[in-house]
PDB file of N, CA, C and O in Angstrom:
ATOM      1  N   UNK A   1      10.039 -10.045 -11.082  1.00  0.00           N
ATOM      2  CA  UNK A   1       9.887 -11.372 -11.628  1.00  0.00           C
ATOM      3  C   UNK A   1       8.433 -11.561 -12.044  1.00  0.00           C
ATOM      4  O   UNK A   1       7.586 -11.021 -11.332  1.00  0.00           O
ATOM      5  N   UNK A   2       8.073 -12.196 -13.009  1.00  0.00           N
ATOM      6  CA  UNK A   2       7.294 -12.404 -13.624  1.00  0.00           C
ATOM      7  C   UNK A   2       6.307 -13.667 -13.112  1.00  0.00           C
ATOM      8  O   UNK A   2       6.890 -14.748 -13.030  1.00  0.00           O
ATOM      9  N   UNK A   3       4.780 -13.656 -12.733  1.00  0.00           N
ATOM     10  CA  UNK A   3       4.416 -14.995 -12.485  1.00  0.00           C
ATOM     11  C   UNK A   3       3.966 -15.567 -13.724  1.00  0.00           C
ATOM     12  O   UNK A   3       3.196 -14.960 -14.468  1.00  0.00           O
ATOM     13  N   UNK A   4       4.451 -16.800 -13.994  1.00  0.00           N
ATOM     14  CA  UNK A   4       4.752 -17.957 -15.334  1.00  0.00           C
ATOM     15  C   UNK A   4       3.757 -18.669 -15.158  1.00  0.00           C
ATOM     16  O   UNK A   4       3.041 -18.843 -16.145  1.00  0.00           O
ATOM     17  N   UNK A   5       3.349 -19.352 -13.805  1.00  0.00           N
ATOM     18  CA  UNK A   5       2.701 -20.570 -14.379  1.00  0.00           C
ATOM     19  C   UNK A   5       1.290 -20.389 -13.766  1.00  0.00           C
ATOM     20  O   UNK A   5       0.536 -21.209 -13.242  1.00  0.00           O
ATOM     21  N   UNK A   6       1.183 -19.213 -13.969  1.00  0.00           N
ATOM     22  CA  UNK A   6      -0.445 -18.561 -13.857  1.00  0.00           C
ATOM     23  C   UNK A   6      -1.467 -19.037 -12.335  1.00  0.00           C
ATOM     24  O   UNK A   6      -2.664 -19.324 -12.331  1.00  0.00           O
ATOM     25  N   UNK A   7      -0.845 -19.006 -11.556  1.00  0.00           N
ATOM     26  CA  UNK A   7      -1.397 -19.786 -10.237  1.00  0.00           C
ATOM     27  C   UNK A   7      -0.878 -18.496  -9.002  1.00  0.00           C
ATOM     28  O   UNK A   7       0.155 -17.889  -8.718  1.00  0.00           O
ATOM     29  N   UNK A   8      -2.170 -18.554  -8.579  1.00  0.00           N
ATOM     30  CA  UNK A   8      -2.068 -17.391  -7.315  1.00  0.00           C
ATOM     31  C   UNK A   8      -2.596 -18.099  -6.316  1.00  0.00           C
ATOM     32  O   UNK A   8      -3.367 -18.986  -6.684  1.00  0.00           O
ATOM     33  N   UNK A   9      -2.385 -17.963  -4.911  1.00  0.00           N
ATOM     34  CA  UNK A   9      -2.806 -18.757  -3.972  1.00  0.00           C
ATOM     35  C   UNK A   9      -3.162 -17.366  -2.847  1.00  0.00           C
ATOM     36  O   UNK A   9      -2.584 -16.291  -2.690  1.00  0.00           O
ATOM     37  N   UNK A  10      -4.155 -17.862  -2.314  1.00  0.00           N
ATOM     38  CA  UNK A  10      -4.447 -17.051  -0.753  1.00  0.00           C
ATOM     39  C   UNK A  10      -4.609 -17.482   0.496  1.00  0.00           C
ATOM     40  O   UNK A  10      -5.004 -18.647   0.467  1.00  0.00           O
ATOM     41  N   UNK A  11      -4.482 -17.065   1.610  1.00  0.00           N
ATOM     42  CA  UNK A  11      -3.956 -17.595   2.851  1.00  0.00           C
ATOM     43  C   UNK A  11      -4.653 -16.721   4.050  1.00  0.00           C
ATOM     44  O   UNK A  11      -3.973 -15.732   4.321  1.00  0.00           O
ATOM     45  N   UNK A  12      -5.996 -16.866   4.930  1.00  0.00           N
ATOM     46  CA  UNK A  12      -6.121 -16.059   5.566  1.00  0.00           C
ATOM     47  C   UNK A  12      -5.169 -16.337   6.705  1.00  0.00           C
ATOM     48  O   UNK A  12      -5.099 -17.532   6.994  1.00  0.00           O
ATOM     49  N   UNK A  13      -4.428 -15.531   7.411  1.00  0.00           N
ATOM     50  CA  UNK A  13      -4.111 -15.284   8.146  1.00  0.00           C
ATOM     51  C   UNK A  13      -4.478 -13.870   9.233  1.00  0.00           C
ATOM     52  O   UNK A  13      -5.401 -13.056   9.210  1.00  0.00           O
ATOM     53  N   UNK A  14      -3.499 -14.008   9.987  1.00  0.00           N
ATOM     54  CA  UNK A  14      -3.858 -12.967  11.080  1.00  0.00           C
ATOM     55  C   UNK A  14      -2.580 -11.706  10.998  1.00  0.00           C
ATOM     56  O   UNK A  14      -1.381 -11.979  11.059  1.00  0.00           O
ATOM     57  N   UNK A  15      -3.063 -10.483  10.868  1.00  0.00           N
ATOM     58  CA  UNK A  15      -1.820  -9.113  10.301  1.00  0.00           C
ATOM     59  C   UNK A  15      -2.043  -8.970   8.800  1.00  0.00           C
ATOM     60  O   UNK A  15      -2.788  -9.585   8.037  1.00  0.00           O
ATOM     61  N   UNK A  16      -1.315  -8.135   8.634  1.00  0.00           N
ATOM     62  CA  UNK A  16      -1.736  -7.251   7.364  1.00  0.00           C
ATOM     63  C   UNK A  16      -1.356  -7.513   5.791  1.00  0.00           C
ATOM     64  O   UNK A  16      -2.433  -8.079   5.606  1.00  0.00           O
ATOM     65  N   UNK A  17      -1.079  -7.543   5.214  1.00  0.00           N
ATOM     66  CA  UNK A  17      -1.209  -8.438   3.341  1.00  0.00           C
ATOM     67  C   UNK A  17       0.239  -8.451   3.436  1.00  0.00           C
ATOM     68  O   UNK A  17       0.984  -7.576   3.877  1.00  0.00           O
ATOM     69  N   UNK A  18       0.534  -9.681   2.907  1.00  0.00           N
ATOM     70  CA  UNK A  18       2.202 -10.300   2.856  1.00  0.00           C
ATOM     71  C   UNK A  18       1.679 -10.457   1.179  1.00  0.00           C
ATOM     72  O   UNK A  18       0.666 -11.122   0.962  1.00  0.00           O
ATOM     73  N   UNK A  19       2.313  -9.909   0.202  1.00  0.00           N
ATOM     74  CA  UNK A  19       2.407 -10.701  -0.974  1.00  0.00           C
ATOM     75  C   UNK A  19       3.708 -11.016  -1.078  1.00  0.00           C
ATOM     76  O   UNK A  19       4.710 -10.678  -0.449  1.00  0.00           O
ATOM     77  N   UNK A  20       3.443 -11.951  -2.274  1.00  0.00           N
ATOM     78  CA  UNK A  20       5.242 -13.127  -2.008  1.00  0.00           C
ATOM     79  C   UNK A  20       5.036 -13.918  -3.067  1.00  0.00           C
ATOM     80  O   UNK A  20       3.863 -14.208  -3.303  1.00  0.00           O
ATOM     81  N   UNK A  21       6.101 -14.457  -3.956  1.00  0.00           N
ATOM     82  CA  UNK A  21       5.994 -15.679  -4.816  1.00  0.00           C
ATOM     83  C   UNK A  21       6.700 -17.063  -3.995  1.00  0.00           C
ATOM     84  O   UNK A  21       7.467 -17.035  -3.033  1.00  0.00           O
ATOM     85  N   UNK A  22       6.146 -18.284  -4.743  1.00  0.00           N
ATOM     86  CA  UNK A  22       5.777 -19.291  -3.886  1.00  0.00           C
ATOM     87  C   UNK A  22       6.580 -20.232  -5.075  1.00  0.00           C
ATOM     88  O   UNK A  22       5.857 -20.386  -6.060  1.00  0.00           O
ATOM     89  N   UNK A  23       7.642 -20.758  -5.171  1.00  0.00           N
ATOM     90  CA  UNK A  23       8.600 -21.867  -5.831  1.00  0.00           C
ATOM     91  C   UNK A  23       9.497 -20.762  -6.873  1.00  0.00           C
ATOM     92  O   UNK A  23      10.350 -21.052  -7.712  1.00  0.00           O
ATOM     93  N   UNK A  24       8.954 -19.378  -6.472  1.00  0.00           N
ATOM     94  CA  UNK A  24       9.723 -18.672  -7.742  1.00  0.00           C
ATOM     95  C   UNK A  24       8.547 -18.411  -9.231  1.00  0.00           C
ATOM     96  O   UNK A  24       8.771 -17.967 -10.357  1.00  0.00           O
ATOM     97  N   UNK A  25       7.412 -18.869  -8.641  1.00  0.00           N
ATOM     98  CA  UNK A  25       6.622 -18.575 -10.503  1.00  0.00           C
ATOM     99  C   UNK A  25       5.227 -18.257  -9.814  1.00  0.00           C
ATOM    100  O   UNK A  25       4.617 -17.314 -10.319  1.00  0.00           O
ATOM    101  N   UNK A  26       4.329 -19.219  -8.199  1.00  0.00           N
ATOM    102  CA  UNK A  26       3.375 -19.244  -7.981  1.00  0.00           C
ATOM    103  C   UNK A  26       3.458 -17.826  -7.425  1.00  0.00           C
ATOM    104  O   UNK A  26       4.487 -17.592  -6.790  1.00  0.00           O
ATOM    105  N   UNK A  27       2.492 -16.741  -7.553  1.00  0.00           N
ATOM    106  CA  UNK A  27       1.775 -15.619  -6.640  1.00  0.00           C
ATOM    107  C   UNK A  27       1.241 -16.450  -5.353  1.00  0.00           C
ATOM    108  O   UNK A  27       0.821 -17.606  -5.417  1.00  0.00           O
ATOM    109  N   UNK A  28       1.338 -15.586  -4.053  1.00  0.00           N
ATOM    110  CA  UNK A  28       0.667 -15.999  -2.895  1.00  0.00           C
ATOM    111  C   UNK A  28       0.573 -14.575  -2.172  1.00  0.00           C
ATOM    112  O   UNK A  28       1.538 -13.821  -2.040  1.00  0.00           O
ATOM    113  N   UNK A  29      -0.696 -14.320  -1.735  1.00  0.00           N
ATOM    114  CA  UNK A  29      -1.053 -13.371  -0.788  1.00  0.00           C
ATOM    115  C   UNK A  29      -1.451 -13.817   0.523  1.00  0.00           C
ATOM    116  O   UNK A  29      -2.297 -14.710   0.477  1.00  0.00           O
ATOM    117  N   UNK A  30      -1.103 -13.472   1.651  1.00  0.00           N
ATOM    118  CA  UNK A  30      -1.565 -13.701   2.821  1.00  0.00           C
ATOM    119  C   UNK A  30      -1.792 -12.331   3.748  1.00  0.00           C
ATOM    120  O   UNK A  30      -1.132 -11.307   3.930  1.00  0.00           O
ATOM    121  N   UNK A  31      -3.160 -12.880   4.274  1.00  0.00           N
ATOM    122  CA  UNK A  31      -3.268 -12.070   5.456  1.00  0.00           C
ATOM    123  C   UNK A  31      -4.416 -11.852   6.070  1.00  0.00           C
ATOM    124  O   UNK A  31      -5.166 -12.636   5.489  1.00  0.00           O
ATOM    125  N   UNK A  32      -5.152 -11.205   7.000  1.00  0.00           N
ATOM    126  CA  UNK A  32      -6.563 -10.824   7.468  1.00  0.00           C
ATOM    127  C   UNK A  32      -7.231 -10.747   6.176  1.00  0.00           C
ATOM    128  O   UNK A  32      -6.766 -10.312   5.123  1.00  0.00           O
ATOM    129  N   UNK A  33      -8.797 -11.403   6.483  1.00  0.00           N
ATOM    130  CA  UNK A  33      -9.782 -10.687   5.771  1.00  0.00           C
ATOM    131  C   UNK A  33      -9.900  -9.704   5.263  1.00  0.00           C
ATOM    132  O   UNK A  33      -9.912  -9.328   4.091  1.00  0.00           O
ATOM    133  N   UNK A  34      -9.976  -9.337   6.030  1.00  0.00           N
ATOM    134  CA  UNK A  34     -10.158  -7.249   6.324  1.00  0.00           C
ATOM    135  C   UNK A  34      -8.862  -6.781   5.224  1.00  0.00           C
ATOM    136  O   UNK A  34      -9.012  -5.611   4.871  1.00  0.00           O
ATOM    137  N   UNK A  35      -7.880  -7.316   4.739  1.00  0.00           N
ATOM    138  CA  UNK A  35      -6.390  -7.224   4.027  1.00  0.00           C
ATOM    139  C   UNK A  35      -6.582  -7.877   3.041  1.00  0.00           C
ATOM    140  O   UNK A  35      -6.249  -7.032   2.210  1.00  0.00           O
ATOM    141  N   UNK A  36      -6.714  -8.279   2.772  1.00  0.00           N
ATOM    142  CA  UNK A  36      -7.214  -9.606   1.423  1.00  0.00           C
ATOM    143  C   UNK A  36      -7.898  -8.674   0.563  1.00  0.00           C
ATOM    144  O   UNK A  36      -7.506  -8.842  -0.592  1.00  0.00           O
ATOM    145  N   UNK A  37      -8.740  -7.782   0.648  1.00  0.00           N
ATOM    146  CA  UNK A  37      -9.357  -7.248   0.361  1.00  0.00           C
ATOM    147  C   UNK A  37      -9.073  -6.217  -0.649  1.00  0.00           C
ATOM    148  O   UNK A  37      -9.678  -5.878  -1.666  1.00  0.00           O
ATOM    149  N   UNK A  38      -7.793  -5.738   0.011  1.00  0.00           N
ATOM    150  CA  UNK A  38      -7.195  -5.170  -0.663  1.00  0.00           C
ATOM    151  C   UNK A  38      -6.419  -5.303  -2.007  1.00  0.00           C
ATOM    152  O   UNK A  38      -6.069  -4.414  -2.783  1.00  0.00           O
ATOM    153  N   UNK A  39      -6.190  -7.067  -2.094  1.00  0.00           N
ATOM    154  CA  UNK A  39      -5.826  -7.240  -3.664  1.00  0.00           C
ATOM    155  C   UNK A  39      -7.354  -7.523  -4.587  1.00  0.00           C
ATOM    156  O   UNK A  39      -7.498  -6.910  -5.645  1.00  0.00           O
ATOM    157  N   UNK A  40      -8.322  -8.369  -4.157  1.00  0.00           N
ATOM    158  CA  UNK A  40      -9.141  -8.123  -4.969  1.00  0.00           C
ATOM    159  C   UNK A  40      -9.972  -6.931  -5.571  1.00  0.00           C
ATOM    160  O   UNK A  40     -10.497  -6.976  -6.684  1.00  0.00           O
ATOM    161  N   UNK A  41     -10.048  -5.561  -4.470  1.00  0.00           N
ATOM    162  CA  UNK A  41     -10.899  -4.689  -4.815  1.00  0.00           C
ATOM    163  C   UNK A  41      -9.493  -3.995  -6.239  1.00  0.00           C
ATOM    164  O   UNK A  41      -9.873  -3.556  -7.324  1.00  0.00           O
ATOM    165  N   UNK A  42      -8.321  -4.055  -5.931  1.00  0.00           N
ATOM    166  CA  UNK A  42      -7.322  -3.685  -6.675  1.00  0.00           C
ATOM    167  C   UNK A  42      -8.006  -4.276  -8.098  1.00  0.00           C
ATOM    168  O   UNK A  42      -8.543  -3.515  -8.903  1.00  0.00           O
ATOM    169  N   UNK A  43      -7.915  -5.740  -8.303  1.00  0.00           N
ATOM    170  CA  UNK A  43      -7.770  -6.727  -9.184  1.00  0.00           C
ATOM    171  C   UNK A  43      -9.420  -6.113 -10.340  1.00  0.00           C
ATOM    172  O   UNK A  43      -9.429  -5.705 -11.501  1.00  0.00           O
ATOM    173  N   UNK A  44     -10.386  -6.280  -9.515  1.00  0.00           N
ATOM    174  CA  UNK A  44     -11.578  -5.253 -10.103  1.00  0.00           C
ATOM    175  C   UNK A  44     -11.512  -4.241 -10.372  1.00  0.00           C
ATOM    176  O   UNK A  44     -11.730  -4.013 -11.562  1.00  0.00           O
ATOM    177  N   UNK A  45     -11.220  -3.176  -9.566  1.00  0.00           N
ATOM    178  CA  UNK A  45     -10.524  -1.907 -10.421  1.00  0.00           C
ATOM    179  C   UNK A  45     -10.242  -1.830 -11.408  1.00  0.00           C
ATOM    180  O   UNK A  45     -11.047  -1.379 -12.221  1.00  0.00           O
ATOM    181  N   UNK A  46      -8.709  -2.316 -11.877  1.00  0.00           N
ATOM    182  CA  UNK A  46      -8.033  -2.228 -12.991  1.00  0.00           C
ATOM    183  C   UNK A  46      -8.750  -3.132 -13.893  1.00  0.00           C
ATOM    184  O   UNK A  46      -8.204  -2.946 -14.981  1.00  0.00           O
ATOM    185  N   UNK A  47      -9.522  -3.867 -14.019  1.00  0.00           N
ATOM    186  CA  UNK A  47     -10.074  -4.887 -15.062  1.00  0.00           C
ATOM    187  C   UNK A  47     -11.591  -3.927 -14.788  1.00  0.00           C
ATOM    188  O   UNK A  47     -12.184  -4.521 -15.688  1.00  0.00           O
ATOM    189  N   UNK A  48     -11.896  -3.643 -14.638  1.00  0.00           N
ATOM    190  CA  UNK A  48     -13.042  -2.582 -14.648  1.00  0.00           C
ATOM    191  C   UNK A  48     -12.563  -1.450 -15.482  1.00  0.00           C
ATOM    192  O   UNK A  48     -13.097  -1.366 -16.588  1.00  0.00           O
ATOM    193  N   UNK A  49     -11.585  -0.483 -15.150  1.00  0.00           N
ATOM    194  CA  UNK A  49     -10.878   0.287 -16.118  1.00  0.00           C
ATOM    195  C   UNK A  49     -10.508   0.098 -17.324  1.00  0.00           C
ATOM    196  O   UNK A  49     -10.634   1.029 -18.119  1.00  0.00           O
ATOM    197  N   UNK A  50      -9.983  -1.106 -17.734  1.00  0.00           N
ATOM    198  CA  UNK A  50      -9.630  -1.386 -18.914  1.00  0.00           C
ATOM    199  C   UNK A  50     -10.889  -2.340 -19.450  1.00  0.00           C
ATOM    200  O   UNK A  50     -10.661  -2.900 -20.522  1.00  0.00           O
ATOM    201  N   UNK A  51     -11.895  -2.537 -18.980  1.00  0.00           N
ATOM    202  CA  UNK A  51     -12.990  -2.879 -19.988  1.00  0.00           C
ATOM    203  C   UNK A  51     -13.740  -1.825 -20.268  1.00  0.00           C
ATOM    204  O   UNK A  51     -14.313  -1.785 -21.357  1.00  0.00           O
ATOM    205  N   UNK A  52     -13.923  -0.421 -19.019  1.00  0.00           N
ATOM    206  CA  UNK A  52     -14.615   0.187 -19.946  1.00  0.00           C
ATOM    207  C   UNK A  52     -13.397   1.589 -20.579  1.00  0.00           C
ATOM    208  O   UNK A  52     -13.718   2.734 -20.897  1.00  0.00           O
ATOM    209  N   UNK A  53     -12.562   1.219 -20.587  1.00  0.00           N
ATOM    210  CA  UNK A  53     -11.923   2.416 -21.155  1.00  0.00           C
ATOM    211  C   UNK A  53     -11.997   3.091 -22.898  1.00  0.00           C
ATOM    212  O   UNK A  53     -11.531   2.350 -23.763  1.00  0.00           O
ATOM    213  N   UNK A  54     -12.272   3.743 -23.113  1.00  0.00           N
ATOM    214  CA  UNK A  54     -12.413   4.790 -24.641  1.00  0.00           C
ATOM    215  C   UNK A  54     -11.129   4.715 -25.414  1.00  0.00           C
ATOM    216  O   UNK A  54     -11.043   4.655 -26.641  1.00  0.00           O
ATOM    217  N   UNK A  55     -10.040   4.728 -24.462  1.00  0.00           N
ATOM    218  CA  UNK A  55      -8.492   4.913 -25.194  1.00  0.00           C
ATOM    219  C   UNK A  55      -7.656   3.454 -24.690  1.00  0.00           C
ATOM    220  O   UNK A  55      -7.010   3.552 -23.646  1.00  0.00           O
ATOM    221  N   UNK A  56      -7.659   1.898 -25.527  1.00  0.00           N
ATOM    222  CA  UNK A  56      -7.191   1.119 -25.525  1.00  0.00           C
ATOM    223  C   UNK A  56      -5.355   0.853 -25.049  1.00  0.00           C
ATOM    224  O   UNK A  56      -4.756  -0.065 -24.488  1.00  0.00           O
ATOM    225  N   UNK A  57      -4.841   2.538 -25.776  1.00  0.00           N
ATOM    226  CA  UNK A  57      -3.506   2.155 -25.693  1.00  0.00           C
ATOM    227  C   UNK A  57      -3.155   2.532 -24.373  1.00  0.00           C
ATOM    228  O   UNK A  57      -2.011   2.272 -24.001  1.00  0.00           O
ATOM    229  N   UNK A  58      -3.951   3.109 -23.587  1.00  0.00           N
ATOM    230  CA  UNK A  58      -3.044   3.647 -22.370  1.00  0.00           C
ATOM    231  C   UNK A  58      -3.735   2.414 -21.311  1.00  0.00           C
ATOM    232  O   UNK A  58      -4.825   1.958 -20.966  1.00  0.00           O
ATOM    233  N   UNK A  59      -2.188   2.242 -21.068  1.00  0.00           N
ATOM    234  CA  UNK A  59      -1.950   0.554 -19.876  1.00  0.00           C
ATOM    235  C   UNK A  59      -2.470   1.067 -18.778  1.00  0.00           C
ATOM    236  O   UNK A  59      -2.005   2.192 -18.598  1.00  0.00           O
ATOM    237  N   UNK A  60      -3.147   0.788 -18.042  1.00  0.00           N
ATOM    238  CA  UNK A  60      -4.205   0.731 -17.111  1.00  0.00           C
ATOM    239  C   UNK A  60      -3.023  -0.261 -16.174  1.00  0.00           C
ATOM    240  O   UNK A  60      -2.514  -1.313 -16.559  1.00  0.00           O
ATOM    241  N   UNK A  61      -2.816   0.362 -15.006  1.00  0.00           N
ATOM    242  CA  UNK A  61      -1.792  -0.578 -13.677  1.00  0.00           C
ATOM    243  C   UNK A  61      -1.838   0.172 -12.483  1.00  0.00           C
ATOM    244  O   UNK A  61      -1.563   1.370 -12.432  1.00  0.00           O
ATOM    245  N   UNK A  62      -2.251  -0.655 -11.333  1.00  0.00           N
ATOM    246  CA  UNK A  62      -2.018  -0.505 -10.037  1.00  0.00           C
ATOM    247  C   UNK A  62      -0.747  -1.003  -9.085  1.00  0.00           C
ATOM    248  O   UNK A  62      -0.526  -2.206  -8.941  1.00  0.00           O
ATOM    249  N   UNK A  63      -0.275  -0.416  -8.717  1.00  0.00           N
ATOM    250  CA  UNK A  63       0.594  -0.453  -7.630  1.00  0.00           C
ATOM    251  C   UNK A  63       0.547  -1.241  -6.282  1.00  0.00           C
ATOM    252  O   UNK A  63      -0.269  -0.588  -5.632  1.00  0.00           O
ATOM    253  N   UNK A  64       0.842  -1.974  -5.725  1.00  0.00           N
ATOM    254  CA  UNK A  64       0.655  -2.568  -4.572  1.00  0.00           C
ATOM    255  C   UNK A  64       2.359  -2.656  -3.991  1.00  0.00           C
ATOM    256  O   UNK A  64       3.196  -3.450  -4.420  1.00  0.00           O
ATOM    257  N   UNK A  65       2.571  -1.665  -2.963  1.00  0.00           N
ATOM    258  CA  UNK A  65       3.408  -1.987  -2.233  1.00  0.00           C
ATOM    259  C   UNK A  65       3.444  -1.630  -0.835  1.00  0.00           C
ATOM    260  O   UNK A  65       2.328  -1.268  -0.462  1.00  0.00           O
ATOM    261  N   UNK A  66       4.547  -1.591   0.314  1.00  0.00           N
ATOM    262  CA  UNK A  66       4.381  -1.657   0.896  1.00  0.00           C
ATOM    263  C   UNK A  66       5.069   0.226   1.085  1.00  0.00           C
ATOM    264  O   UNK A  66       5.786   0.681   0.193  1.00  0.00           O
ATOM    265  N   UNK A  67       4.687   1.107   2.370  1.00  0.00           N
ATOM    266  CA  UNK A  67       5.518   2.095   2.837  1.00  0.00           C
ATOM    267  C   UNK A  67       5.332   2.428   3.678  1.00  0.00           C
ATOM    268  O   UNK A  67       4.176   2.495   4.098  1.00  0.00           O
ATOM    269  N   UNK A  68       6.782   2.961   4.633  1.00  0.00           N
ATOM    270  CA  UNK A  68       6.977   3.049   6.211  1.00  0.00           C
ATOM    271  C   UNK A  68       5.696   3.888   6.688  1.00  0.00           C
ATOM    272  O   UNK A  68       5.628   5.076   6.373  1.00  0.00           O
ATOM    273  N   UNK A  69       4.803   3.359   7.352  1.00  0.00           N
ATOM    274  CA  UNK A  69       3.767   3.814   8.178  1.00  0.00           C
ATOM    275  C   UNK A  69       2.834   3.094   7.572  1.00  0.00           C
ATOM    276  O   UNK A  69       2.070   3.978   7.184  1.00  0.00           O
ATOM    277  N   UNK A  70       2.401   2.129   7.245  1.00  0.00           N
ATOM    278  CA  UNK A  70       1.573   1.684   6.311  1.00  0.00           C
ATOM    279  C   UNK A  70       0.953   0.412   7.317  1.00  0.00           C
ATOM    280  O   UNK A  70       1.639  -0.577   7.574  1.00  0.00           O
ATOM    281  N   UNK A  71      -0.201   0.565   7.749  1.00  0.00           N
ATOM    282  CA  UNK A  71      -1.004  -0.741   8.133  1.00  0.00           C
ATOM    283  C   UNK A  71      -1.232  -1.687   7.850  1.00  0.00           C
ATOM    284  O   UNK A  71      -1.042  -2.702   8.521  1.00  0.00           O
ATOM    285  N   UNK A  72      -1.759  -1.608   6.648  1.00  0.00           N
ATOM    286  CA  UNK A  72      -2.582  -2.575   5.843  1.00  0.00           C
ATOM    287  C   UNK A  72      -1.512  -3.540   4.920  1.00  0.00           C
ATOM    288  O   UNK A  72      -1.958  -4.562   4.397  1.00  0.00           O
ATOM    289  N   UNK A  73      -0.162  -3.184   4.759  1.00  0.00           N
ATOM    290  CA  UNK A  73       0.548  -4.481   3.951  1.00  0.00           C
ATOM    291  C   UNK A  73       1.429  -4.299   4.401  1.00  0.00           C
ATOM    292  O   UNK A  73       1.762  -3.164   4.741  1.00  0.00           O
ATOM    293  N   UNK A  74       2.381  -5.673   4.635  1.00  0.00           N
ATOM    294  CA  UNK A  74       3.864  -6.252   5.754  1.00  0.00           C
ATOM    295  C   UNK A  74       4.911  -5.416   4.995  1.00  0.00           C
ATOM    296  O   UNK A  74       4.634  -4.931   3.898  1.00  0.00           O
ATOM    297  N   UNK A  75       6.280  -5.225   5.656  1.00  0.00           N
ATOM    298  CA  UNK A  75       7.039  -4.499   5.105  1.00  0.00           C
ATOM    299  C   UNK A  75       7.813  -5.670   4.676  1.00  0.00           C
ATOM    300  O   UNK A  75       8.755  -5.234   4.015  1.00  0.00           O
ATOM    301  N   UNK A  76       7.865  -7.002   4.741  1.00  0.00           N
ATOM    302  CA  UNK A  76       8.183  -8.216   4.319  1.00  0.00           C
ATOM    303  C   UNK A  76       7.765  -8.226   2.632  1.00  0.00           C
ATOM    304  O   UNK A  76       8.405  -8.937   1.857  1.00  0.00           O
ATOM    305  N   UNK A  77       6.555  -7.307   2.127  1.00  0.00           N
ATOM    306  CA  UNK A  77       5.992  -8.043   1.111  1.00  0.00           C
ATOM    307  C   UNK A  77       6.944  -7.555  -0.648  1.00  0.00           C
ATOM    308  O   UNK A  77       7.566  -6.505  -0.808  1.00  0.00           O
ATOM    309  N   UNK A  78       6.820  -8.365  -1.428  1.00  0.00           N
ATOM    310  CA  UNK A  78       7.703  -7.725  -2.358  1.00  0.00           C
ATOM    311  C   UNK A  78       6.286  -7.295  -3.084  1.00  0.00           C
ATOM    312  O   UNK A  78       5.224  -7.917  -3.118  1.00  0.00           O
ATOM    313  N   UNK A  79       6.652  -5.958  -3.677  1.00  0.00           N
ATOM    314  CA  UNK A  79       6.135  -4.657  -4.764  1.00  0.00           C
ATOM    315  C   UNK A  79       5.132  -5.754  -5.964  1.00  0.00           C
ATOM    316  O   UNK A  79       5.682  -6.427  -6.836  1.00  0.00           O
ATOM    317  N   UNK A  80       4.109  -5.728  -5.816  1.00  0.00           N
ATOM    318  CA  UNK A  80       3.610  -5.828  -6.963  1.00  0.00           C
ATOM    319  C   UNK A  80       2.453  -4.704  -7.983  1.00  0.00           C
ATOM    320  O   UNK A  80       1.544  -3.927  -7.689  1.00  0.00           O
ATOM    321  N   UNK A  81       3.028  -5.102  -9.118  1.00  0.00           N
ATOM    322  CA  UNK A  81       2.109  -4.187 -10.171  1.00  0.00           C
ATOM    323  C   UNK A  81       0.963  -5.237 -10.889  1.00  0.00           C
ATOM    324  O   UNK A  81       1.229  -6.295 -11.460  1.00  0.00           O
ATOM    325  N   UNK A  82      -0.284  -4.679 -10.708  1.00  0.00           N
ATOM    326  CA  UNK A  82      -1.112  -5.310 -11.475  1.00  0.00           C
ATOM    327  C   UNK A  82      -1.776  -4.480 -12.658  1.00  0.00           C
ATOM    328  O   UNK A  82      -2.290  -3.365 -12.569  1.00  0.00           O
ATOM    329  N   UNK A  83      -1.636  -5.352 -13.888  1.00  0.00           N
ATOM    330  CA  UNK A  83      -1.731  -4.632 -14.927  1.00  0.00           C
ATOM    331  C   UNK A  83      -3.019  -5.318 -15.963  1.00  0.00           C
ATOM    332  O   UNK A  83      -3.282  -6.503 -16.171  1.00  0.00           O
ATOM    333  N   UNK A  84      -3.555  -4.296 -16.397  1.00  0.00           N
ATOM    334  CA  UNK A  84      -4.429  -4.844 -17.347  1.00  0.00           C
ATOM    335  C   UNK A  84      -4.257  -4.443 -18.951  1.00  0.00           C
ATOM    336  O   UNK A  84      -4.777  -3.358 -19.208  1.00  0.00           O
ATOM    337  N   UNK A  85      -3.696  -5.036 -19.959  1.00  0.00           N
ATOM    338  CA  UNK A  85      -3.572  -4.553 -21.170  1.00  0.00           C
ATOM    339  C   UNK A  85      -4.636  -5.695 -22.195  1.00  0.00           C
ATOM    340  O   UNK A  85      -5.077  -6.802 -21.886  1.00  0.00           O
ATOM    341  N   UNK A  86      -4.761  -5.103 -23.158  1.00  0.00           N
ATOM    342  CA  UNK A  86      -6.065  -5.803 -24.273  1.00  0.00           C
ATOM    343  C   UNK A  86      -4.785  -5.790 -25.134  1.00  0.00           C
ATOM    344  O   UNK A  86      -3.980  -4.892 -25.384  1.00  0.00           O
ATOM    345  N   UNK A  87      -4.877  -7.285 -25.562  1.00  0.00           N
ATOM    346  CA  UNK A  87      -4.017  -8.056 -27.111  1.00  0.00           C
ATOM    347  C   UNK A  87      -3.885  -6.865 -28.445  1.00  0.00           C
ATOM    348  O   UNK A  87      -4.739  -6.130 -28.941  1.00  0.00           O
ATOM    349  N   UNK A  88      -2.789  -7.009 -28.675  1.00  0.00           N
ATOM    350  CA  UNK A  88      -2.127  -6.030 -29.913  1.00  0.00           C
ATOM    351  C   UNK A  88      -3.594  -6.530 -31.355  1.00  0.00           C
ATOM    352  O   UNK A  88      -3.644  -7.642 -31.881  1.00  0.00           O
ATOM    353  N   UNK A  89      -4.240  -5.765 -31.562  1.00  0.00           N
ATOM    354  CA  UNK A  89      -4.644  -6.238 -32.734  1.00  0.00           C
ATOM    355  C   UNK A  89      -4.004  -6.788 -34.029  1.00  0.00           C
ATOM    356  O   UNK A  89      -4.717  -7.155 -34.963  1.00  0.00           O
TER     357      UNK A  89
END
């Protein structure tokens, strides 16, 4: 599912990154500091990659999910892809 109405929310809590949509359109991440961390250094990455990249057409996307043995994000959380693409000329 797609987030529509462009609104992400964050939540420190205590345990490891829950991502989740919030009415069906809002993004919401929750979790430790120390976990949180993990979507923004993501979010810089890929927007770091695709500003300085040489070859425009190749889609630049990170992965965020969860897998069995995994610390750092809830097995509650649903799969997100974060993607960075530059407007069709």
């Amino acid at each position: 599912m797609a987030v529509t109405d462009r609104v992400v929310g964050q939540e420190a809590t205590a345990g490891p990154l829950l991502v989740g949509l919030q009415g069906g359109t809002s993004l919401h991440f929750s979790a430790g500091r120390e976990y949180l961390g993990i979507i923004w250094d993501a979010l810089d990455g890929v927007a770091e990659q695709a500003e300085t990249a040489d070859d425009r057409a190749v889609r630049r996307h990170l992965h965020i999910e969860y897998f069995p043995g995994d610390d750092y994000r809830s097995p509650d959380s649903v799969p997100l892809v974060i993607v960075a693409d530059w407007p069709e000329p």
